[in-house]
gemmi code that builds the backbone of each chain (N, CA, C; Angstrom):
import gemmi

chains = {
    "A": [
        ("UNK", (227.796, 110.439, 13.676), (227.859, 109.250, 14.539), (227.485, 108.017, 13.746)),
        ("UNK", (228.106, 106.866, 13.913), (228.252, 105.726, 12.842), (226.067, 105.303, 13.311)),
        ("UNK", (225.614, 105.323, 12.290), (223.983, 104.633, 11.749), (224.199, 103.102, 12.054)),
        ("UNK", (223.505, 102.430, 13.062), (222.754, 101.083, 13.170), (222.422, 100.539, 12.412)),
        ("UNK", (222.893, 99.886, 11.518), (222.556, 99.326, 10.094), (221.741, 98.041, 10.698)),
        ("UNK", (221.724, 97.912, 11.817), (220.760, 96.710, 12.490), (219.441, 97.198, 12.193)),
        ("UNK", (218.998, 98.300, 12.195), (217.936, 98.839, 12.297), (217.150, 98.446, 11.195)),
        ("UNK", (218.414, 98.787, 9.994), (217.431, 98.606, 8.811), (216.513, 96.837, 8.232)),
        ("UNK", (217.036, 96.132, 9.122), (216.682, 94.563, 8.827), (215.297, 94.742, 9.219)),
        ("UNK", (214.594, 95.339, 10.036), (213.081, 95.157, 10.091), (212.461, 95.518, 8.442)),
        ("UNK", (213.353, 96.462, 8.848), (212.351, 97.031, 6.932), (212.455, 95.996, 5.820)),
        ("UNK", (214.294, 95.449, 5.732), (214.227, 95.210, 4.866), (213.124, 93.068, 4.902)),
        ("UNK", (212.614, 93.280, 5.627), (212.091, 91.938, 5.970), (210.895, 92.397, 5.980)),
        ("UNK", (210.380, 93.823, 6.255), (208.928, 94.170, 5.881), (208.702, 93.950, 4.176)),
        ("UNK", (209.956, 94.546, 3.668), (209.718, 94.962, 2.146), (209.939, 93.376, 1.326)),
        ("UNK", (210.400, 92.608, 2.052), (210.233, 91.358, 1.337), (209.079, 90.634, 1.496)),
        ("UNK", (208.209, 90.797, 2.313), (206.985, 89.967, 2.587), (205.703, 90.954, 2.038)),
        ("UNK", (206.459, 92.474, 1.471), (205.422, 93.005, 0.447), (205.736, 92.680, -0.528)),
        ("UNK", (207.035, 92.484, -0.962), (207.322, 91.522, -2.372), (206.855, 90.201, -2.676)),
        ("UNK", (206.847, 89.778, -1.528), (206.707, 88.255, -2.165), (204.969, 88.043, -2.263)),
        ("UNK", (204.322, 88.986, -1.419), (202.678, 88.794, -1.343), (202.702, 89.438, -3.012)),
        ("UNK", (203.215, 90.848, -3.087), (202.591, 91.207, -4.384), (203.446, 90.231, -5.642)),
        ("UNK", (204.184, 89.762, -5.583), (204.749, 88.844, -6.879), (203.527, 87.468, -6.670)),
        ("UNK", (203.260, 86.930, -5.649), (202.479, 85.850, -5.288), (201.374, 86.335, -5.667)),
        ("UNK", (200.621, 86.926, -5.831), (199.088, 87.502, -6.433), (199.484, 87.996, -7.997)),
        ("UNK", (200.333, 88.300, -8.319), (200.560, 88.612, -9.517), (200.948, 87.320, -10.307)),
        ("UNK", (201.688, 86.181, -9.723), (201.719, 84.740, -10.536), (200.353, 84.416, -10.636)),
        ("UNK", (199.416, 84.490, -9.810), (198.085, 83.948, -9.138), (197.332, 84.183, -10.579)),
        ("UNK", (197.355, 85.414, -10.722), (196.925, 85.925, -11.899), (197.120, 85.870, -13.001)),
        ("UNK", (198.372, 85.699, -13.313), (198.936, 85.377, -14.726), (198.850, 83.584, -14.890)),
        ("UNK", (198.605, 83.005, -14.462), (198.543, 81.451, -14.363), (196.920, 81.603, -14.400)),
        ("UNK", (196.465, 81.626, -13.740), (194.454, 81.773, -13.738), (194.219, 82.407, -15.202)),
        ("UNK", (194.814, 83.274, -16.051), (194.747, 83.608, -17.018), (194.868, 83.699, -18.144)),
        ("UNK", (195.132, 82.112, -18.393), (195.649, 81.260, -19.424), (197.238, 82.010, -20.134)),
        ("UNK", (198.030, 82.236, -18.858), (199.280, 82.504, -19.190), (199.261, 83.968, -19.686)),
        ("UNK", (198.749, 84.562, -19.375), (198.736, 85.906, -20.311), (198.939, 87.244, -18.973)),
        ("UNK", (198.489, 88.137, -19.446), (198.231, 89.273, -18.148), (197.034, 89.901, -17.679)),
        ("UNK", (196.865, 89.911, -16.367), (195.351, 89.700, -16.384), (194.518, 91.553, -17.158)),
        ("UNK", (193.525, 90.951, -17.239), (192.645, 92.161, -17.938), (192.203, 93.524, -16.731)),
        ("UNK", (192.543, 94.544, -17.263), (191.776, 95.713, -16.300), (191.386, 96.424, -16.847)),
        ("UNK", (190.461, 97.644, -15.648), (189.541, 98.255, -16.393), (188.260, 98.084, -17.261)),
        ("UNK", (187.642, 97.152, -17.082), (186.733, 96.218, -17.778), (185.481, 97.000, -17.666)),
        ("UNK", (184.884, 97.264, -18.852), (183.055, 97.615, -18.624), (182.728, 96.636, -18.650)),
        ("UNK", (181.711, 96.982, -19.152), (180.273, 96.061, -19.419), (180.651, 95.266, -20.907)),
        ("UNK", (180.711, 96.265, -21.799), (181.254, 95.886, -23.194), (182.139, 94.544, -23.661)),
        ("UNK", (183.390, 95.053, -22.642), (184.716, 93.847, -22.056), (184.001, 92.633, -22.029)),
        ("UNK", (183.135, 92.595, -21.019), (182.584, 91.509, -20.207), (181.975, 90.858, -21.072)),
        ("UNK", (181.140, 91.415, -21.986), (180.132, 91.035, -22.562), (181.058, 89.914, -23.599)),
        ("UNK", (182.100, 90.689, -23.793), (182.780, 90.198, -25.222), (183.644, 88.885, -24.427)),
        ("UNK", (184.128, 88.827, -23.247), (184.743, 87.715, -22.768), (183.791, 86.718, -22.565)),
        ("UNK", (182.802, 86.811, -22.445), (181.844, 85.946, -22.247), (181.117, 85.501, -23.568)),
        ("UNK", (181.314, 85.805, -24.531), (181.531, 85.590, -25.905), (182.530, 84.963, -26.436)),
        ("UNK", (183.599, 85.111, -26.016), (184.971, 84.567, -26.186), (184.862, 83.129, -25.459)),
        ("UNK", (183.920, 82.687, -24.405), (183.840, 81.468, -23.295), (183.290, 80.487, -24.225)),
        ("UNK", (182.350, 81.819, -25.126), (181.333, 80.594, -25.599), (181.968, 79.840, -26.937)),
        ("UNK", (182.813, 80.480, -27.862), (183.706, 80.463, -28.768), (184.525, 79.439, -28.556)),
        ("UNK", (185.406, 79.277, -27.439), (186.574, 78.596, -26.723), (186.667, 78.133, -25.798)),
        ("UNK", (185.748, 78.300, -24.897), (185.646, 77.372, -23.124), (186.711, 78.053, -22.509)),
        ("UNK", (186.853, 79.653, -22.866), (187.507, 80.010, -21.760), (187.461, 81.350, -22.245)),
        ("UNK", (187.516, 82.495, -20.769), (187.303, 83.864, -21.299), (188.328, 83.996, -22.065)),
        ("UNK", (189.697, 83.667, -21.543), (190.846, 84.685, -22.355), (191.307, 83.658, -23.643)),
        ("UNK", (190.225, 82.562, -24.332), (190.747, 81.870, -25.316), (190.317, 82.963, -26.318)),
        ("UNK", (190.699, 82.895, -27.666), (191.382, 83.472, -28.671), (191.154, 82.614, -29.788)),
        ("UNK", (190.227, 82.757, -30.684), (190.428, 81.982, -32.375), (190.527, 82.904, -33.537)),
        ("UNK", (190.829, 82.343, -34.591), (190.648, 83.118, -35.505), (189.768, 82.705, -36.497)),
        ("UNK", (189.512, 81.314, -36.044), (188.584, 80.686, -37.072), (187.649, 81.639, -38.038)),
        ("UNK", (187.107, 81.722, -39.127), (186.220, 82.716, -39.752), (185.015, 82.453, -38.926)),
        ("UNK", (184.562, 81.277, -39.368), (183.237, 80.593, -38.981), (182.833, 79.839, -37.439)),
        ("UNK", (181.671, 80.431, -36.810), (181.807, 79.564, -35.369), (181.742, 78.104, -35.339)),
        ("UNK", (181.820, 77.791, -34.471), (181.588, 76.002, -34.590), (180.024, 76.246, -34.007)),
        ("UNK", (179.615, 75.262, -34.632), (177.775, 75.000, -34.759), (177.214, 74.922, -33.300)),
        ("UNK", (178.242, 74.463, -31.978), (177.396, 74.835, -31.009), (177.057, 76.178, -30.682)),
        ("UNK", (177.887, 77.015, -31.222), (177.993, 78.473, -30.892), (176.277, 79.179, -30.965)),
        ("UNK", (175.722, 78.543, -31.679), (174.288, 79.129, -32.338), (172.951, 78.783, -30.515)),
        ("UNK", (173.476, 77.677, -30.279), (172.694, 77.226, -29.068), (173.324, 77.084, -27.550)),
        ("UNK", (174.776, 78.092, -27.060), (174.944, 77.940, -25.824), (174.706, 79.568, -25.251)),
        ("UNK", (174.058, 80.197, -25.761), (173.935, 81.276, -25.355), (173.352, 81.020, -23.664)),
        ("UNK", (173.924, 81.939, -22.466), (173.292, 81.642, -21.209), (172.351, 83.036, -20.958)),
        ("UNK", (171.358, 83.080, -20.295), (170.249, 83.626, -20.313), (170.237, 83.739, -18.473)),
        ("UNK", (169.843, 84.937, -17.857), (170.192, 85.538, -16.550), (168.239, 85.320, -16.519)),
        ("UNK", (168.012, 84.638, -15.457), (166.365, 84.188, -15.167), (166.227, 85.273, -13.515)),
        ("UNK", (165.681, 85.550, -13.244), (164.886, 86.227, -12.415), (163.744, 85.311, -11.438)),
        ("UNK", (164.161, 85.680, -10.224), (163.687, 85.044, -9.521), (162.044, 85.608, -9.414)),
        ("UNK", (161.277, 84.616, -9.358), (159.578, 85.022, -9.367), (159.168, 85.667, -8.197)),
        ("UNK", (158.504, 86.660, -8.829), (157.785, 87.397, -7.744), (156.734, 87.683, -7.508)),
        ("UNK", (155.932, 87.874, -6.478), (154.582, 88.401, -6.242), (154.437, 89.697, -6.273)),
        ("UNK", (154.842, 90.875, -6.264), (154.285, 92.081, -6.486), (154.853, 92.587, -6.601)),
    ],
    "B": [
        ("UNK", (157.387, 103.368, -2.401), (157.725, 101.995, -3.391), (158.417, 103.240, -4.698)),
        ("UNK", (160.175, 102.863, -5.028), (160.603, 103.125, -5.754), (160.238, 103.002, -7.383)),
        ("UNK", (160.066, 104.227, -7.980), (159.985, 103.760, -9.375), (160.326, 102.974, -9.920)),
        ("UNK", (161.755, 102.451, -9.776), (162.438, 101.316, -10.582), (163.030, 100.477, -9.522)),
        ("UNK", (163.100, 99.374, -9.622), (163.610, 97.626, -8.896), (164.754, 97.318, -9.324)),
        ("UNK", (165.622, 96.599, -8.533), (166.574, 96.201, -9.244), (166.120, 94.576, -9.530)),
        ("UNK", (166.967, 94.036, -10.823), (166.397, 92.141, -10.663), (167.029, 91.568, -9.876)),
        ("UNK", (166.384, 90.415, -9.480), (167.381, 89.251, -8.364), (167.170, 88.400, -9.283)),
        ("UNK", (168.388, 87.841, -9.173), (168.404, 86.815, -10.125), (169.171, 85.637, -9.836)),
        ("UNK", (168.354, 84.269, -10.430), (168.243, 83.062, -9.884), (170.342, 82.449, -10.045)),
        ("UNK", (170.558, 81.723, -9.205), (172.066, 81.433, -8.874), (172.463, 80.805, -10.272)),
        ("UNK", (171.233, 79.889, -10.578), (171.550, 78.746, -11.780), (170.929, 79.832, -12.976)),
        ("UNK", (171.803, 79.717, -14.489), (171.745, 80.407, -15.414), (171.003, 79.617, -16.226)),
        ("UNK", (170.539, 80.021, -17.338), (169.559, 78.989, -17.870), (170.043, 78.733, -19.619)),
        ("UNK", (170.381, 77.695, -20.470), (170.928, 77.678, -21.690), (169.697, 77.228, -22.435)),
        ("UNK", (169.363, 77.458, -23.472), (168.297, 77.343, -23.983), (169.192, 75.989, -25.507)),
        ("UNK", (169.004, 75.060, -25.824), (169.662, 74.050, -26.481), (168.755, 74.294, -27.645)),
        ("UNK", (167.788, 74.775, -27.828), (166.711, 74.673, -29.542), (167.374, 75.481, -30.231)),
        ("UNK", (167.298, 74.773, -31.577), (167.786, 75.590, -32.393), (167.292, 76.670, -32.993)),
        ("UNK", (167.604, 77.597, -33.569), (166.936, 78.921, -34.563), (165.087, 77.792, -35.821)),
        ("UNK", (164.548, 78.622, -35.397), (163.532, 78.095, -36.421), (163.663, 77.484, -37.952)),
        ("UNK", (163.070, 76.910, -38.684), (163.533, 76.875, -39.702), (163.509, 77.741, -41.228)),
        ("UNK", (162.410, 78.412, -40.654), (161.983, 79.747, -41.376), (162.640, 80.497, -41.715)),
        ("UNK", (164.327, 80.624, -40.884), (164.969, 81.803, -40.890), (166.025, 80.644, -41.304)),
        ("UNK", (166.345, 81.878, -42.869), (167.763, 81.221, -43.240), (168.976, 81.088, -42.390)),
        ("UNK", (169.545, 79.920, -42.041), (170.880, 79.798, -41.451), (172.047, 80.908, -42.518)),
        ("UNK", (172.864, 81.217, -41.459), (173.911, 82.405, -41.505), (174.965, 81.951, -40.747)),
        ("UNK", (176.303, 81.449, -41.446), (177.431, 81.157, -40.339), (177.953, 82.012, -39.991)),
        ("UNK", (177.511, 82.189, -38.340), (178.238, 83.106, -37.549), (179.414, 83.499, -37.429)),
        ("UNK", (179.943, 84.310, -37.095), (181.568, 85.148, -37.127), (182.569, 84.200, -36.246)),
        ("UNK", (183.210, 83.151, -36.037), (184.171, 82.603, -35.240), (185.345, 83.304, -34.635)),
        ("UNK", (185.499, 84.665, -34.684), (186.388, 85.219, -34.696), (186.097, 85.915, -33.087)),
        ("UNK", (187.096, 85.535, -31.606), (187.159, 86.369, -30.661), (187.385, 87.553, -30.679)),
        ("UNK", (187.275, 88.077, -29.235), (187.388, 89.545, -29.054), (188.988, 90.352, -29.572)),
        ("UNK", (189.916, 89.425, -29.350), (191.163, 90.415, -30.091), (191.421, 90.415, -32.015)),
        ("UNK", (190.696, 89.347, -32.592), (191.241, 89.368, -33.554), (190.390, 90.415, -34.409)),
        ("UNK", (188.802, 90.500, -33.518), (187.846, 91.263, -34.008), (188.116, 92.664, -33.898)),
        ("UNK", (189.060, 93.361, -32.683), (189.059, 94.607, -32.587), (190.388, 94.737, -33.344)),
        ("UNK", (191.390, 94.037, -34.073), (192.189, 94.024, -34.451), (191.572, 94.845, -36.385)),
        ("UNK", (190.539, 93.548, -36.590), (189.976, 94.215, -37.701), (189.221, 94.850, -37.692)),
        ("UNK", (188.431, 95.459, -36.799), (187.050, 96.240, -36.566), (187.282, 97.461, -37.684)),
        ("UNK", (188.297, 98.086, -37.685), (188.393, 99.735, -38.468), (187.776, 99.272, -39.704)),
        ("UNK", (188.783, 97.550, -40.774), (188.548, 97.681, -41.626), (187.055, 96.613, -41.975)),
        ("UNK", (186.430, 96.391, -41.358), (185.190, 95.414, -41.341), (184.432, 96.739, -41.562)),
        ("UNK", (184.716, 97.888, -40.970), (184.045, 99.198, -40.546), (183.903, 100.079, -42.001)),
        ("UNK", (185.091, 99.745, -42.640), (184.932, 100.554, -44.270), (184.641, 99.762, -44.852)),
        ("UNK", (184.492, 98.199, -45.210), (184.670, 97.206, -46.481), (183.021, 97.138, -46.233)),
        ("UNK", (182.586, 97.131, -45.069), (181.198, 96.651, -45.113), (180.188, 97.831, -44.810)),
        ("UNK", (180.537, 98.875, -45.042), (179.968, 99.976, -44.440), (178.575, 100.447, -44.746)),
        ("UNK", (178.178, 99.850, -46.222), (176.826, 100.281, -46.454), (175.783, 99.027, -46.194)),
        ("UNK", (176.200, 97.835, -45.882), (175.003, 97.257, -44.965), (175.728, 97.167, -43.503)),
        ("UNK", (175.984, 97.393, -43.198), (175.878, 98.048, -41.600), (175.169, 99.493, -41.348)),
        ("UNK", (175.507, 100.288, -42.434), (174.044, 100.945, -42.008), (172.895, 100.931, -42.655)),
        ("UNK", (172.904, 100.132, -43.573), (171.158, 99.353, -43.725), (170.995, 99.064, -42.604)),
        ("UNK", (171.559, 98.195, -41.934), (171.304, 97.343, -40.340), (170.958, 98.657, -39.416)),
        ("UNK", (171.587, 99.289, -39.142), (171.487, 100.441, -37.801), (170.479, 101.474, -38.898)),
        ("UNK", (170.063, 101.817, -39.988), (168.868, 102.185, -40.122), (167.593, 101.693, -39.770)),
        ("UNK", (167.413, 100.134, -39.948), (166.503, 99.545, -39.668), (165.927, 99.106, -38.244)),
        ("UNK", (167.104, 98.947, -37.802), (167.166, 98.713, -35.998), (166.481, 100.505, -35.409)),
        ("UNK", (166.844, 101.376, -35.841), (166.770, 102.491, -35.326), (164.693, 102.669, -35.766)),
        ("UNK", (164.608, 102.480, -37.012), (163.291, 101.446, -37.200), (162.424, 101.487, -36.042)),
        ("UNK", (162.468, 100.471, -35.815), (162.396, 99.122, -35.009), (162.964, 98.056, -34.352)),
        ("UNK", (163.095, 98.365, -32.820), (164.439, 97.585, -32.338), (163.969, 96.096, -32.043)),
        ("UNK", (162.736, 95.399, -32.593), (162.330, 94.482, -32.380), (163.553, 93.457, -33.167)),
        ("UNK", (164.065, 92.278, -32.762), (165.189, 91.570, -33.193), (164.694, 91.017, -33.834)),
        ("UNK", (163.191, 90.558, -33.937), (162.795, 89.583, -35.527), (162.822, 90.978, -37.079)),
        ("UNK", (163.126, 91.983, -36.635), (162.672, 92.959, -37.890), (163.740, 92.838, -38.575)),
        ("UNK", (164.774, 93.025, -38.432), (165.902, 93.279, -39.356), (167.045, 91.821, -39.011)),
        ("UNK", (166.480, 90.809, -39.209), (167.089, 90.093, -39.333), (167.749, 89.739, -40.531)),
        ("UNK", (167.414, 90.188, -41.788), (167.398, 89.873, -43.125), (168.651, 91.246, -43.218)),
        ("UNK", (168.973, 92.159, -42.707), (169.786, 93.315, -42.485), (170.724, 92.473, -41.926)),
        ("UNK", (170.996, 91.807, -40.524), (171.976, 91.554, -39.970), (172.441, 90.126, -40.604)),
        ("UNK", (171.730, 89.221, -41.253), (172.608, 88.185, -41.920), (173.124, 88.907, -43.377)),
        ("UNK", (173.334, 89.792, -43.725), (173.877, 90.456, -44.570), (175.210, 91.153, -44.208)),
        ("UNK", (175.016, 91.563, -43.040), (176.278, 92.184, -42.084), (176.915, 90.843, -41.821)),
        ("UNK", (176.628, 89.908, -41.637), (177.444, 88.583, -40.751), (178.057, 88.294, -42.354)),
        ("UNK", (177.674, 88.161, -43.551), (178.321, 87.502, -44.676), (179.235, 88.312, -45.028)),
        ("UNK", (179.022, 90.141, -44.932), (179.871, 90.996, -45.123), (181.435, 90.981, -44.642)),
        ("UNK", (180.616, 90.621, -43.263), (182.076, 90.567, -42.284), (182.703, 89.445, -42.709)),
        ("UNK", (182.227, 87.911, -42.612), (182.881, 86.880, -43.233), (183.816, 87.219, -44.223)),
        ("UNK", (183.041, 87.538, -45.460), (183.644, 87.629, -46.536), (185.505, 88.195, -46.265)),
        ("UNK", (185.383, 89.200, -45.883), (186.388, 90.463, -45.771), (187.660, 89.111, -44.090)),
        ("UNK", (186.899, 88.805, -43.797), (187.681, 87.904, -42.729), (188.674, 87.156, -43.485)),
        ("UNK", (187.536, 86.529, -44.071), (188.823, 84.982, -45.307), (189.628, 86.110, -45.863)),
        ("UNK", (189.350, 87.136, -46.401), (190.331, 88.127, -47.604), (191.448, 88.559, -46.547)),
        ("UNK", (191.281, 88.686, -44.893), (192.555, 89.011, -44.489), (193.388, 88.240, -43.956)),
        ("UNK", (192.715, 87.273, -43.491), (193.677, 85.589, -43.418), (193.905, 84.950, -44.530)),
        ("UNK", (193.707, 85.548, -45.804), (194.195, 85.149, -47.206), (195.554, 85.992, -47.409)),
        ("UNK", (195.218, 87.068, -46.863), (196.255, 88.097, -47.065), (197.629, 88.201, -46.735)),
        ("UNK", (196.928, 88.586, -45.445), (197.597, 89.223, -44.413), (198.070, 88.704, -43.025)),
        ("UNK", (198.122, 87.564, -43.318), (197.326, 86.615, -41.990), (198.897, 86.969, -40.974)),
        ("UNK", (200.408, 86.795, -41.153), (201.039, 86.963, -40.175), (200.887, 88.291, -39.754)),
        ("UNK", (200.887, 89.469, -40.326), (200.700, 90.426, -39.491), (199.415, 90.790, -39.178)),
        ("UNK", (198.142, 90.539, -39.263), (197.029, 89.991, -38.162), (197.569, 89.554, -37.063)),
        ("UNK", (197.969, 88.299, -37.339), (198.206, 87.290, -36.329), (199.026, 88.135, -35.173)),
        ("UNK", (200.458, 88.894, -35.382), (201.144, 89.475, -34.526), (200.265, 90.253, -34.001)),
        ("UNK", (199.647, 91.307, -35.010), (198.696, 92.326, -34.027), (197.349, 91.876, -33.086)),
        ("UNK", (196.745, 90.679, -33.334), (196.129, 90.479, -32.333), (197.105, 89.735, -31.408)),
        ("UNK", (197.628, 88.859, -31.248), (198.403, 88.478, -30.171), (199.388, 89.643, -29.572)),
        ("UNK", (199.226, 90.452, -30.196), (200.029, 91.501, -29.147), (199.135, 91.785, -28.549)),
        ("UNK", (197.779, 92.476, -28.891), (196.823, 93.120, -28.361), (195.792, 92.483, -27.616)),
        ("UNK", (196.242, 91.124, -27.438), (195.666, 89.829, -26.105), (196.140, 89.852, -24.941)),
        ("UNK", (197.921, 90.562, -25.458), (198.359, 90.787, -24.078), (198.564, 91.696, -23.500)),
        ("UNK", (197.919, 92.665, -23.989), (198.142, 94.024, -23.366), (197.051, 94.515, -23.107)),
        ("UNK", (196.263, 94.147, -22.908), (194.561, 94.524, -22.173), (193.917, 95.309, -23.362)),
        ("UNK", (194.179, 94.459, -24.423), (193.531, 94.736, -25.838), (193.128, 96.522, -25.790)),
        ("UNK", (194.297, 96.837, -25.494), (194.775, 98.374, -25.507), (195.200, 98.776, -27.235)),
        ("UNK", (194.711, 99.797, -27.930), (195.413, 100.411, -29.544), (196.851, 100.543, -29.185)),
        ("UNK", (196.675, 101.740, -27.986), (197.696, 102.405, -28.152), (198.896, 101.802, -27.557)),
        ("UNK", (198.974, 100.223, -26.739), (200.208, 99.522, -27.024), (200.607, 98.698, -27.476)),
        ("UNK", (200.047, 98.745, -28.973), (200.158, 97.596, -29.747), (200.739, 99.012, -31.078)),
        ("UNK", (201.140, 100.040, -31.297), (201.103, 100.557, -32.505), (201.976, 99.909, -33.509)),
        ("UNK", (203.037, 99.447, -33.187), (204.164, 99.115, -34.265), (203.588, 98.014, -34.989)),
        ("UNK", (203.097, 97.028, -34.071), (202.121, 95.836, -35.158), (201.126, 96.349, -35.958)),
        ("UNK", (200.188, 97.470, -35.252), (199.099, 97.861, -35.990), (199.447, 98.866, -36.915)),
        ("UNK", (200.839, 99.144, -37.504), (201.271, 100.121, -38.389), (201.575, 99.103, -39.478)),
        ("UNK", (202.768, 98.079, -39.049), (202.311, 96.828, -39.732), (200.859, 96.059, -40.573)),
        ("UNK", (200.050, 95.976, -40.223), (199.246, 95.605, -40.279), (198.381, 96.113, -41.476)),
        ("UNK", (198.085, 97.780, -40.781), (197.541, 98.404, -41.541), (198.187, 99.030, -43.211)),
        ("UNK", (199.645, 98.893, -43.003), (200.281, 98.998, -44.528), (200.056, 97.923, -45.295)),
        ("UNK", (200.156, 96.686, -44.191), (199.738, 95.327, -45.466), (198.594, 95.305, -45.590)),
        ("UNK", (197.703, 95.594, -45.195), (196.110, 95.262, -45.664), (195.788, 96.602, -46.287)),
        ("UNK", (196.477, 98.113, -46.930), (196.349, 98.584, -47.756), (196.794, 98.449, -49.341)),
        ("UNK", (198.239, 98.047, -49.079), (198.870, 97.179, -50.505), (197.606, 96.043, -50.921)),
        ("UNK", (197.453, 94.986, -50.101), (196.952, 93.793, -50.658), (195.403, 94.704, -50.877)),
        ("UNK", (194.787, 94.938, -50.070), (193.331, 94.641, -50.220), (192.662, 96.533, -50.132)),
        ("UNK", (193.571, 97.579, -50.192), (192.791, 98.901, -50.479), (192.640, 99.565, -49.056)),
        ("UNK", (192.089, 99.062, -48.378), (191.873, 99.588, -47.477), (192.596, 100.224, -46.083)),
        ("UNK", (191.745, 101.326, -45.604), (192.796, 102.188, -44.887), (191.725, 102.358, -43.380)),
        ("UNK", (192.699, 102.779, -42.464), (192.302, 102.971, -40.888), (191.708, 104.303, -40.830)),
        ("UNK", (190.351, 104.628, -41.044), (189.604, 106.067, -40.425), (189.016, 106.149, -39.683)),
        ("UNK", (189.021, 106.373, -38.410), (188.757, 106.803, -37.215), (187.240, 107.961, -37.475)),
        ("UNK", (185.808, 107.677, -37.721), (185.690, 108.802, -37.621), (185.278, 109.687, -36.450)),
        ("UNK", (185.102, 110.737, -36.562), (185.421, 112.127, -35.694), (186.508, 112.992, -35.083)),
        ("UNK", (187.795, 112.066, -35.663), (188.888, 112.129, -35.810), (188.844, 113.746, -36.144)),
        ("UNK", (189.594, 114.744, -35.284), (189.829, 116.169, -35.549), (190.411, 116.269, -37.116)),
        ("UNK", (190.137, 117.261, -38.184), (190.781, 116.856, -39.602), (191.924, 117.859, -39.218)),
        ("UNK", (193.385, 117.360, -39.843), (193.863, 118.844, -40.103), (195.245, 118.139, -39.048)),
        ("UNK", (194.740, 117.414, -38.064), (195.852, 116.587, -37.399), (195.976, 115.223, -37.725)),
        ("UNK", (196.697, 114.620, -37.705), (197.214, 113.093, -37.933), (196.389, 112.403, -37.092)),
        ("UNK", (195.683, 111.411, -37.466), (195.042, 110.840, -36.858), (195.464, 110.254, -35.765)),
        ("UNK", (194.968, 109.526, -34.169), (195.832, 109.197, -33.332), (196.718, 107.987, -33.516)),
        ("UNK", (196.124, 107.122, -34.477), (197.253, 105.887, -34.916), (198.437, 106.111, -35.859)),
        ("UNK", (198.327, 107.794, -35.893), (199.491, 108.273, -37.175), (200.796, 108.793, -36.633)),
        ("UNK", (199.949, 109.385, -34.772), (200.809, 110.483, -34.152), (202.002, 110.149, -34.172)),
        ("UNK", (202.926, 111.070, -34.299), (204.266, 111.017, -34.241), (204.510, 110.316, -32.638)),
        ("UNK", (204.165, 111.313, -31.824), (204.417, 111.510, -29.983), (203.347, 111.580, -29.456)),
        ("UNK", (202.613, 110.003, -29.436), (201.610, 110.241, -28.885), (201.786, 110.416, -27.031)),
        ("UNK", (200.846, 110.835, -26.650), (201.159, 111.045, -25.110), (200.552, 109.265, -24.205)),
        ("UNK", (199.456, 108.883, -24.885), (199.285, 107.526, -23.985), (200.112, 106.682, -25.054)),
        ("UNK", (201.271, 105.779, -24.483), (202.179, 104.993, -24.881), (202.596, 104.052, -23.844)),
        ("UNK", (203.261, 102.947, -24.139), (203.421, 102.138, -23.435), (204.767, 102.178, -23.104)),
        ("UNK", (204.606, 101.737, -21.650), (205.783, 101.897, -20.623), (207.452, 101.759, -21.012)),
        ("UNK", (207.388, 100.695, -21.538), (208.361, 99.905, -22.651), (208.545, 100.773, -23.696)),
        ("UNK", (209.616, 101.069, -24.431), (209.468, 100.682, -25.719), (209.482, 99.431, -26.831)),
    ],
}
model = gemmi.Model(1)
for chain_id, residues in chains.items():
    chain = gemmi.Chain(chain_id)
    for i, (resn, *xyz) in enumerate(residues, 1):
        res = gemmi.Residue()
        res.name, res.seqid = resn, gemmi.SeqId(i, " ")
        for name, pos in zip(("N", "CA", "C"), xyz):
            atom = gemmi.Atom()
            atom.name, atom.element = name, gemmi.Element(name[0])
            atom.pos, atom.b_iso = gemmi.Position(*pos), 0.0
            res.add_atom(atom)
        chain.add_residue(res)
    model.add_chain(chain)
structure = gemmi.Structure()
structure.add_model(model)
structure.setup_entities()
């Protein structure tokens, strides 16, 4: 018996508004990420080293090759303070 | 009351602007980010290998950070040194293999064709070779494999 091809327009209007959300979070990401692809899977290690990379370049995903740091590098280290406590 | 606490910690981070004392010889630090560093890590890993473990003998020591400071500005000149010798070298195929490996979630195993590159020119010019150790002996190491099984999607 001839199939309702009407039918299939819900889907195919579901499957475009999962396309366009997941392409729209995936530009989101590649633009926030100084053009590149974003990073996964990240330890501690990762982190540590992107945040090394911030201090290097003013940005996690900047990139040098310079040999030598530039001289602020010696004094922007950031330091995690703890809130004071009584007991 | 639990043996161990976790910290809370304050919203605002704190940068400390003083410089290193003057007591302690200045050492120009490594300028080099996270891809270009894991790009050379193997061979920073053989060229400099016997004061790096002066350093991790001494640390193992005493993990106090004023002790072996005189160890680790020896490691920082080591590494320097061997840096200029591969941007003297070798510098475009560096260059490809870390920019490949910036964009691929600074992954080995989908960057191999640059890092096969790489590693032939920085054995011609400058000796040195990629050893993995604990590497099983007797098989090809995993940057050698013919078919490796983690590979990238692409060819």
């Amino acid at each position: 018996m001839p199939v309702p091809i009407e039918a299939v327009i819900p889907f195919a209007v579901i499957a475009t508004f999962f396309t366009l959300t997941g392409s729209g979070l995936s530009a989101v990401k590649y633009y926030t990420n100084d053009k590149k692809p974003a990073r996964y899977g990240l330890d501690y290690w990762e982190s540590q080293m992107m945040e090394r990379d911030r201090r290097l370049t003013g940005s996690i995903r900047g990139q040098s090759v310079n040999p030598v740091a530039p001289p602020e590098f010696s004094i922007n280290s950031v330091w995690n303070l703890e809130k004071p406590r009584n007991h | 009351m639990t043996a161990t606490r976790d910290p809370v910690f304050t919203s605002t981070k704190f940068v400390d602007p003083t410089p290193a004392p003057k007591s302690v010889p200045p050492v120009e630090e490594i300028g080099l980010t996270s891809a270009p560093l894991k790009s050379a890590s193997f061979f920073i890993g053989q060229y400099c290998k016997d004061y790096n473990a002066d350093f991790m003998l001494c640390k193992n020591e005493n993990n106090d950070p004023e002790h072996c400071l005189k160890e680790g500005r020896k490691v920082t000149r080591c590494a320097l040194d061997l840096i200029k010798k591969l941007r003297e070298n070798c510098d475009a195929e560096f260059e490809k293999h870390w920019k490949c490996l910036d964009v691929k979630n600074q992954d080995y195993y989908q960057c191999r064709k640059e890092e096969r590159q790489f590693n032939s020119c920085v054995f011609e010019k400058l000796g040195l070779q990629k050893n993995i150790p604990g590497s099983p002996e007797g098989q090809p190491q995993i940057n050698e494999k013919r078919n490796p099984i983690m590979k990238p999607h692409q060819k």
